[in-house]
C-alpha positions as MATLAB code, in Angstrom:
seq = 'XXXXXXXXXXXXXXXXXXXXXXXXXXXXXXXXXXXXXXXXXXXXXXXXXXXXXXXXXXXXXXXXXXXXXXXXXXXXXXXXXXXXXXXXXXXXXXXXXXXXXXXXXXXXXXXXXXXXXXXXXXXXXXXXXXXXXXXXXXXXXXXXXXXXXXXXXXXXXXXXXXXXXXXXXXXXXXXXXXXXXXXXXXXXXXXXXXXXXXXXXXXXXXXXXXXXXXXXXXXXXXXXXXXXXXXXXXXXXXXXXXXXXXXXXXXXXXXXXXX';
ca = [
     208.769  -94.841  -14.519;
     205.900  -93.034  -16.371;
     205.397  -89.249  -16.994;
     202.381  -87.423  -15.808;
     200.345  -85.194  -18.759;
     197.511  -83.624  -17.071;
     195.542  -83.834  -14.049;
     192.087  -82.962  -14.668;
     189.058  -81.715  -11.609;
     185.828  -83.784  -12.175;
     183.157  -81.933  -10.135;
     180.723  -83.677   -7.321;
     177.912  -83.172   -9.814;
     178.981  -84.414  -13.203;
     175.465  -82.578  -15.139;
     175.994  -79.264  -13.787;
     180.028  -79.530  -13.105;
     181.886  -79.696  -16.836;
     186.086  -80.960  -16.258;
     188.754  -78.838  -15.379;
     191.818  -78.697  -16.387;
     193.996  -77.907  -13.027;
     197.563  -78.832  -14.484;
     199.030  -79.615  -17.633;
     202.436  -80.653  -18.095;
     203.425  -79.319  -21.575;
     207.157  -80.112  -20.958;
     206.066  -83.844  -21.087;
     203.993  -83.906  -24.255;
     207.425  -82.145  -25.669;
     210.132  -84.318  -24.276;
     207.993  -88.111  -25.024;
     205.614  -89.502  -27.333;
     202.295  -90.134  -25.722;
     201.337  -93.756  -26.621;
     198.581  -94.434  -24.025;
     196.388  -91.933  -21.852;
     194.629  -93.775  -18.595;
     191.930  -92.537  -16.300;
     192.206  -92.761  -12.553;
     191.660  -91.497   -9.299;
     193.486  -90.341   -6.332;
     193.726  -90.663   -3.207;
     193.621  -87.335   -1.107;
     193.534  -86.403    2.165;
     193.109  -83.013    4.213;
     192.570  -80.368    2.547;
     194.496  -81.236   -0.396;
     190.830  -81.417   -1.975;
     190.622  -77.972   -1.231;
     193.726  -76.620   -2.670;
     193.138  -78.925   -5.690;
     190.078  -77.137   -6.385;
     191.724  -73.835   -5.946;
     194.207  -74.928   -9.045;
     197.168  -74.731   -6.558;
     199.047  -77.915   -8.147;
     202.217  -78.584  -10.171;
     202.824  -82.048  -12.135;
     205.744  -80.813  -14.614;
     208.202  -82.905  -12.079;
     205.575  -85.847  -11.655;
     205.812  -89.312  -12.641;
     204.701  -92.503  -11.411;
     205.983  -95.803   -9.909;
     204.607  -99.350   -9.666;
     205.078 -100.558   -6.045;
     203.637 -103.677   -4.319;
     201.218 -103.929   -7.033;
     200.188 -100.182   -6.023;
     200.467  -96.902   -8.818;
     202.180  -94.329   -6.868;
     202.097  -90.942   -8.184;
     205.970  -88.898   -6.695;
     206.832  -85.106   -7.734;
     203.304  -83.750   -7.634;
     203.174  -80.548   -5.781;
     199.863  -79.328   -4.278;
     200.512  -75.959   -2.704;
     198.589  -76.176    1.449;
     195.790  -74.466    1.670;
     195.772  -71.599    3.347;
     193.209  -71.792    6.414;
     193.820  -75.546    6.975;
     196.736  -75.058    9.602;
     197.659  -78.698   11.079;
     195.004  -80.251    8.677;
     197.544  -79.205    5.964;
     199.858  -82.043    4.129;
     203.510  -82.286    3.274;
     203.129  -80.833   -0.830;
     205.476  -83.204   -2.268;
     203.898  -86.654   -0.480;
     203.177  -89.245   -2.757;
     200.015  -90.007   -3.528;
     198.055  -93.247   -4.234;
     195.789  -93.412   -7.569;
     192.939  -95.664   -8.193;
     193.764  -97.964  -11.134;
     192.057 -100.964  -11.821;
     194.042 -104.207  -11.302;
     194.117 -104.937  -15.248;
     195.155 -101.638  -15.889;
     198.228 -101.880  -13.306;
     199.042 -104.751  -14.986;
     199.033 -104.015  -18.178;
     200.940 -100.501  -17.483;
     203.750 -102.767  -15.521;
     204.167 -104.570  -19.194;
     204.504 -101.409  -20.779;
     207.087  -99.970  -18.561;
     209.333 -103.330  -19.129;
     208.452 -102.911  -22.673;
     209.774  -99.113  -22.781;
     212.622 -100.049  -20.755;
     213.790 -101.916  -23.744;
     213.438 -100.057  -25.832;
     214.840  -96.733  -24.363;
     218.067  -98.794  -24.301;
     217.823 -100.461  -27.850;
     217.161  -96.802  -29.570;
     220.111  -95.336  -27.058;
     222.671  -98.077  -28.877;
     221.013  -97.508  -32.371;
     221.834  -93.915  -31.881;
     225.531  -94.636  -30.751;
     226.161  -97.037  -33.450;
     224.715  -94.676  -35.759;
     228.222  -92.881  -35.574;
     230.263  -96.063  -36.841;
     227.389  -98.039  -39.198;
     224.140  -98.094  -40.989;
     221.821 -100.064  -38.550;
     218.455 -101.437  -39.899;
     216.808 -103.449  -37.398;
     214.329 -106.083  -38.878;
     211.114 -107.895  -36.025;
     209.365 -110.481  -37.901;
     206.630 -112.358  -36.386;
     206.011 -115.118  -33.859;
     204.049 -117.689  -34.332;
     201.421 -118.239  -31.783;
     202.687 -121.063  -29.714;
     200.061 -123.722  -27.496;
     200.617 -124.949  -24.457;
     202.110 -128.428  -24.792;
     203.213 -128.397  -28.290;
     204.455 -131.645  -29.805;
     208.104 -131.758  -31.277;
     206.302 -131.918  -34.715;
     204.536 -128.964  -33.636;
     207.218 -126.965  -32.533;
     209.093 -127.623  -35.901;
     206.730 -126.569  -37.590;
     206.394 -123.609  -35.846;
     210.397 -122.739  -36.245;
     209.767 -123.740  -39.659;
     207.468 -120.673  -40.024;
     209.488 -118.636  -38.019;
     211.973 -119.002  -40.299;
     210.446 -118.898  -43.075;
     210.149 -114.793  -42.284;
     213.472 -114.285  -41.218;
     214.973 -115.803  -44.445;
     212.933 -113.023  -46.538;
     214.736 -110.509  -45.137;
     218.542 -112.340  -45.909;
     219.825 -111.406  -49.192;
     222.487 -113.725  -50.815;
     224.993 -111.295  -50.544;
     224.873 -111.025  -46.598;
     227.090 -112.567  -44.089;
     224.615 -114.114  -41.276;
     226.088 -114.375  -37.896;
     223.284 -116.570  -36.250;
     223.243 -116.314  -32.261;
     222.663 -119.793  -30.859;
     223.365 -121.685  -27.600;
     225.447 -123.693  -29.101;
     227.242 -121.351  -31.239;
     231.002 -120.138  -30.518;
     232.076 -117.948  -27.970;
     233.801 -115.087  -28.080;
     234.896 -112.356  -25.789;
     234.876 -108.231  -26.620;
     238.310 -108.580  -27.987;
     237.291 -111.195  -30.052;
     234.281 -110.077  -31.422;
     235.640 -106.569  -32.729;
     238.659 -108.430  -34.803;
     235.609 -110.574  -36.051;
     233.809 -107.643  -37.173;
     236.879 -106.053  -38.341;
     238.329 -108.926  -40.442;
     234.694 -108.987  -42.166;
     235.236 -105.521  -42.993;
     238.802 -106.292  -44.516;
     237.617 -108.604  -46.441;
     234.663 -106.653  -47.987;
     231.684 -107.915  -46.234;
     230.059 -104.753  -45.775;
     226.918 -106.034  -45.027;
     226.376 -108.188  -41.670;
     223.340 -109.899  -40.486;
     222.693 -110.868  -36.664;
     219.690 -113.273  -36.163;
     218.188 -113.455  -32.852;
     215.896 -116.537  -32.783;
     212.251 -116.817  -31.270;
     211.546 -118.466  -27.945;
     211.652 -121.418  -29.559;
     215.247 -121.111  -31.161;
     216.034 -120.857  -34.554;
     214.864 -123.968  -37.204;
     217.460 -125.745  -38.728;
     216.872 -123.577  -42.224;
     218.344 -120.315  -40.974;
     221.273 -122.130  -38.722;
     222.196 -123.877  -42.160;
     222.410 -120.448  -44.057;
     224.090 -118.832  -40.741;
     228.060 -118.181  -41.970;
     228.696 -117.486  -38.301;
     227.275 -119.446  -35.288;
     227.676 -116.945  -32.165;
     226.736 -117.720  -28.586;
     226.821 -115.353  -25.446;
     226.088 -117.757  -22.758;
     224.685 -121.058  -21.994;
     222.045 -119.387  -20.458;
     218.658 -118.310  -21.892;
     217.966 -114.659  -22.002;
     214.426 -112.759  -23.067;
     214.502 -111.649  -26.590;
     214.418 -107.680  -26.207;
     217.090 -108.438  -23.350;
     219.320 -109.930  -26.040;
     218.908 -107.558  -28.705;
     220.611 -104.871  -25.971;
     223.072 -107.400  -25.045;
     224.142 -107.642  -28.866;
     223.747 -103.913  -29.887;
     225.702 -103.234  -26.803;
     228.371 -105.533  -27.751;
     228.433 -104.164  -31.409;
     228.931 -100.944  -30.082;
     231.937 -101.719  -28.203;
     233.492 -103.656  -30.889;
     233.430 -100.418  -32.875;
     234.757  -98.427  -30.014;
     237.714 -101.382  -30.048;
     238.308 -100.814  -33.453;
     238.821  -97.529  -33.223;
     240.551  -97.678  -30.280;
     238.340  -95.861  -28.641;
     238.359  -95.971  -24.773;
     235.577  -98.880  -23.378;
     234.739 -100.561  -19.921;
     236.557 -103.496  -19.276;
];
């Protein structure tokens, strides 16, 4: 779901007609961080056109939706005009705009994207309360279609290469692999807590590429951890974990948690 800013009139006749501003949501530009601004059209019907022209229209409850490949626009109120009886429109109908298809696409990406990372920055926040959090992306190498198993190595190789830069000697590595231990809640939070204990203060949880992890980093990994059989996306992970961390914490201090 993505916030609407401003809905602007472009007149019939773009050299004599300069753009209007007919709404501006201000409460928007406060509450989010604008990363991307897009152009489109919109479908109208009645006289909507009319009323839209008149400046009788509210976005500050708008935002948008992605359906059947379609960018639906819900929440924006355009007030009925007032001599178009029956021609007149429900005010709160959603309405249709005019994206092109590589747009659509590209803004379906980006909603995945911030879905992410809404939740990643909600568990940084709550862990804030319980630990110092640093959270460390290093680059993936560009991987082609068909690689060789040479290929691929080195690839990992270089992968890892930039994760052990960021590994001081000092830190205790808890590497999550497929074939790594598992561990349930319980389990987990005594792990974290023992480490604690025993004065290692500072933790490090590597999340591999999609590749996995090269043989360099599982070697210096004190800790091989592994949530599933199954293979999960990377930024789906990374919640997985920090949601995990977080409720070990809550464990520890026996704080209440869903079972």
């Amino acid at each position: 779901m993505e916030k609407v800013v401003k809905l602007i009139w472009k007149g019939e006749d773009m050299a004599k007609a300069a753009n209007r501003l007919i709404a501006n949501n201000k409460k928007a530009r406060h509450d989010y961080f604008i990363e991307d601004t897009y152009e489109t059209g919109i479908v109208l019907h009645g006289t909507e056109v009319k009323s839209l022209r008149q400046g009788k229209c509210s976005i500050k409850e708008s935002f948008i939706r992605i359906e059947d490949g379609e960018v639906i626009i819900y929440g924006m109120h355009i007030s009925p005009y007032e001599k178009g009886n029956i021609f007149n429109k429900d005010p709160l109908r959603p309405k249709k705009l005019m994206m092109h298809k590589y747009e659509i696409n590209k803004l379906v990406g980006k909603i995945k994207e911030n879905f992410y990372r809404d939740a990643i920055a909600e568990y940084s926040k709550r862990l804030s309360r319980y630990c110092k959090l640093n959270i460390v992306e290093v680059a993936d190498e560009k991987t082609i279609e068909n690689s060789s198993d040479t290929e691929i190595n080195l690839i990992k190789e270089k992968e890892a290469e930039r994760i052990l830069k960021h590994v001081p000697d000092n830190a205790y590595v808890i590497t999550l692999e497929i074939l790594g231990k598992q561990l349930d809640s319980v389990e987990l939070s005594k792990k974290i807590n023992s480490l604690g204990i025993t004065g290692e203060s500072h933790i490090i949880f590597i999340i591999g590429g999609s590749l996995g992890l090269h043989e360099s980093v599982s070697k210096r990994s004190d800790f091989k951890l592994s949530f599933s059989k199954m293979t999960f996306p990377h930024q789906l992970m990374r919640v997985i974990l920090l949601e995990q961390i977080y409720r070990s914490y809550r464990i520890i201090n026996n704080e209440p948690y869903h079972k």
